[in-house]
N, C-alpha and C positions, 0 to 999 in steps of 0.2 A: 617533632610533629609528624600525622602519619600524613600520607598524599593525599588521603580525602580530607583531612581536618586543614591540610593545608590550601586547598582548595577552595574548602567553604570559608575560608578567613579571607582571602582573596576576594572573593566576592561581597564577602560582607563588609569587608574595606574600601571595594570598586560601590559599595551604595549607600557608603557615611553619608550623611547630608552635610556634614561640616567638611570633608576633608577628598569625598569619592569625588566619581567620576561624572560630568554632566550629561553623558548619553548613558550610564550606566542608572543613574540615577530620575530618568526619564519615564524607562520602561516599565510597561505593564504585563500581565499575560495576554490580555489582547495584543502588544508591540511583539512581542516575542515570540508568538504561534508562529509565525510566517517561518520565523530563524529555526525555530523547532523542526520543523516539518520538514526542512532545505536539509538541517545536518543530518534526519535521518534517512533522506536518499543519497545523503552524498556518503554513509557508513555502506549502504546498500551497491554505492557505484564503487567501490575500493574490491567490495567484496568479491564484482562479477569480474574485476580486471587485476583479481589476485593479490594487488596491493598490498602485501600483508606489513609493510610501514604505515602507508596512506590508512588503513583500517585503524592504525591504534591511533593516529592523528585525530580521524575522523573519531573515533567511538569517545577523546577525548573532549573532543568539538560539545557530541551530543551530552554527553555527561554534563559539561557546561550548562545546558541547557537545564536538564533537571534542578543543577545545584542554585541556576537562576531564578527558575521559578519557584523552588523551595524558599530562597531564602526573601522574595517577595511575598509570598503568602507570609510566613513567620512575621517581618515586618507588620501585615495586619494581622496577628493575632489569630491566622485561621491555621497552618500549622506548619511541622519541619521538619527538616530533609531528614530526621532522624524516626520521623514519623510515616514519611513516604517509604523506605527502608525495610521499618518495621512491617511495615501494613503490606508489602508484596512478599518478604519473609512471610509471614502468617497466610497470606496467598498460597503460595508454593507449596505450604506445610498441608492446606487445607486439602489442593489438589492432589496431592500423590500419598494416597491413604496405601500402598501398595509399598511407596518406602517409607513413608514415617508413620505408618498409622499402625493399631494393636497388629499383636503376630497373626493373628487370623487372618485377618486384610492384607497384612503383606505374605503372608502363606497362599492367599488366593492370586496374588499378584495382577496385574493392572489387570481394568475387566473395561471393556471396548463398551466406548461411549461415558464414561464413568466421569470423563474432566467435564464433556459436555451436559451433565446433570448435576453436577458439583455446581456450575458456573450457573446454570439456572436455579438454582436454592441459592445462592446467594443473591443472583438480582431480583425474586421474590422477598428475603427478609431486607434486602434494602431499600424496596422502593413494593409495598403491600399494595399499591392501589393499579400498580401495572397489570394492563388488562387485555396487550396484543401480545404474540409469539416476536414482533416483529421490535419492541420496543426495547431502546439499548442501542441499538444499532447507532453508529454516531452518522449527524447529517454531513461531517466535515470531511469524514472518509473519501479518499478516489473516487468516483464513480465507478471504475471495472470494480473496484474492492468492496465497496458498499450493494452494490447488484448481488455476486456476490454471496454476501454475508446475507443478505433479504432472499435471496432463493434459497440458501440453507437453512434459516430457522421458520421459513411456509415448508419445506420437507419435514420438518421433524414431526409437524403433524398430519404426515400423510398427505399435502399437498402438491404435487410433484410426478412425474412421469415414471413407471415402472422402469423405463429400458433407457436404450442411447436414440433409441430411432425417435422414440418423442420428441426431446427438443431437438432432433436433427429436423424432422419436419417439420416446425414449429419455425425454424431458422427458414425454411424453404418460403411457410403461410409469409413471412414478416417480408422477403425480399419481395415476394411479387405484391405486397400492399407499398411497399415503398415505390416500386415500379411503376403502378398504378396514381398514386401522389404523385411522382415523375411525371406520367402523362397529363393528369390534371393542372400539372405546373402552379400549384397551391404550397408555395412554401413552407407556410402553419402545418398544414398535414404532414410536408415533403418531413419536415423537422422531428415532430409527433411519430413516426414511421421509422424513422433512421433511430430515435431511440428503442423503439418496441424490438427491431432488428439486435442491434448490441448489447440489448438487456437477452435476447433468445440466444446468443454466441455466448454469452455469459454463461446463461443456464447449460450449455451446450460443452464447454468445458469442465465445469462442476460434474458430469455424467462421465467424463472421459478423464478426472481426477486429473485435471490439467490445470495450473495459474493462469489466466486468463490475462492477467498484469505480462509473466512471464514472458507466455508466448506469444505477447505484443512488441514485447522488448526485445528479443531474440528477432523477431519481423523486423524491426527497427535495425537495430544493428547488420541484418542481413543485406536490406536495399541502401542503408549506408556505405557500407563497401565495396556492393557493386556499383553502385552510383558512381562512387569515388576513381572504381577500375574504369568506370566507361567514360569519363573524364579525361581520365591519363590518356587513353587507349587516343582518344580524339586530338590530345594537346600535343602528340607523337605523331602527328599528321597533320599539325601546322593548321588543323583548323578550329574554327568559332564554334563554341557550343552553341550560344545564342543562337545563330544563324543557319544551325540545321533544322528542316526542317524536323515533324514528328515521325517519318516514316525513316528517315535516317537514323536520328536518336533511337528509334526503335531495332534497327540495324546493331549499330554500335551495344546498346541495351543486352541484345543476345550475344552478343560476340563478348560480353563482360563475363555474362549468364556462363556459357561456354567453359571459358577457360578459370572457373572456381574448381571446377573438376582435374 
């Protein structure tokens, strides 16, 4: 038996109703979205920390997860993992008309923009009554990811700032209305304003072909470690974090900052 076929026998065994599993045999793709979601940042966290064991763990985690939800759909009738398979094969095939498509096409080789107008003829013949640039977009996405993917398909028609100084001003307009809701001490607005802000840092990366996810996560990781160094630095002198004030903490803060160099 091959690993995949072994695989899906496993699962369709963990969801006998005479003989499976009782948490196996539970779920739904509503229970399962949440596990979904989890194994595909934790393929993501293997990636950034080189893991290259942890990755095929992980990407076997996520695999699970498809052959899950395949073989609950299959169960009603709706369809199967041989069908999920096929249908992103014929994807692939669809999109790169430069290696499988006549020799002219792949004689011209890829032509820029060409996936992103493939992908819009296809959510046209699938859905004929779609009538925004904007629709597709999933509401379940990140929010940095979903911003986004909504300032990229309002650009494709020409919606959008010629340069990088647009949305850099635009970042500038949005802090000082959030400043302003500060002042006013109107939380509804204060709230309303801090997103206008992070949707314009959004756009603002998109200009500067920057992940916006990325180099959130890279910020993350960086005040992690220094945190961590100004910690130590403090516990090697016998004293209380807690009990420093903030102009010390900000002391120790830099002397972390410092010696990263």
């Amino acid at each position: 038996m091959k690993p995949i076929e072994k695989l899906r026998d496993v699962m369709a065994r963990l969801r006998d109703p005479g003989n499976g599993c009782p948490w196996d045999l539970e779920q739904t793709f509503a229970s399962l979205a949440p596990y979904t979601i989890e194994e595909a940042y934790e393929v993501v966290d293997a990636i950034r920390r080189e893991d290259i064991a942890g990755l095929r763990d992980e990407l076997g985690d996520l695999l699970l997860q498809v052959v899950f939800h395949s073989q609950v759909a299959e169960e009603a009738g709706k369809f199967t993992f041989d069908d999920v398979a096929e249908g992103i094969a014929e994807k692939m095939l669809r999109r790169h008309p430069h290696v499988f498509g006549s020799e002219e096409q792949r004689k011209r080789g890829a032509v820029e923009g060409s996936w992103e107008r493939i992908k819009a003829g296809e959510r046209a013949a699938s859905n004929p009554l779609e009538d925004s640039v904007l629709d597709g977009v999933a509401v379940a996405l990140p929010a940095l990811k979903r911003a986004e993917k909504l300032g990229k398909r309002a650009a494709r028609v020409g919606f959008d700032w010629p340069d990088r100084e647009g949305p850099l001003d635009k970042v500038a307009e949005e802090l000082e209305e959030l400043a302003q809701a500060m002042r006013e001490r109107n939380a509804a607005h204060e709230a309303e304003e801090l997103g206008d802000l992070l949707f314009a840092v959004v756009n603002l990366a998109r200009h500067l072909e920057l992940d916006p996810e990325e180099a959130l996560a890279a910020a993350n990781r960086k005040f992690e470690a220094r945190f961590r160094r100004m910690e130590k630095q403090i516990r090697a002198r016998d004293l209380d974090l807690a009990a420093l004030d903030i102009d010390r903490l900000e002391q120790h803060w830099q002397q972390a900052k410092i010696s990263e160099s």
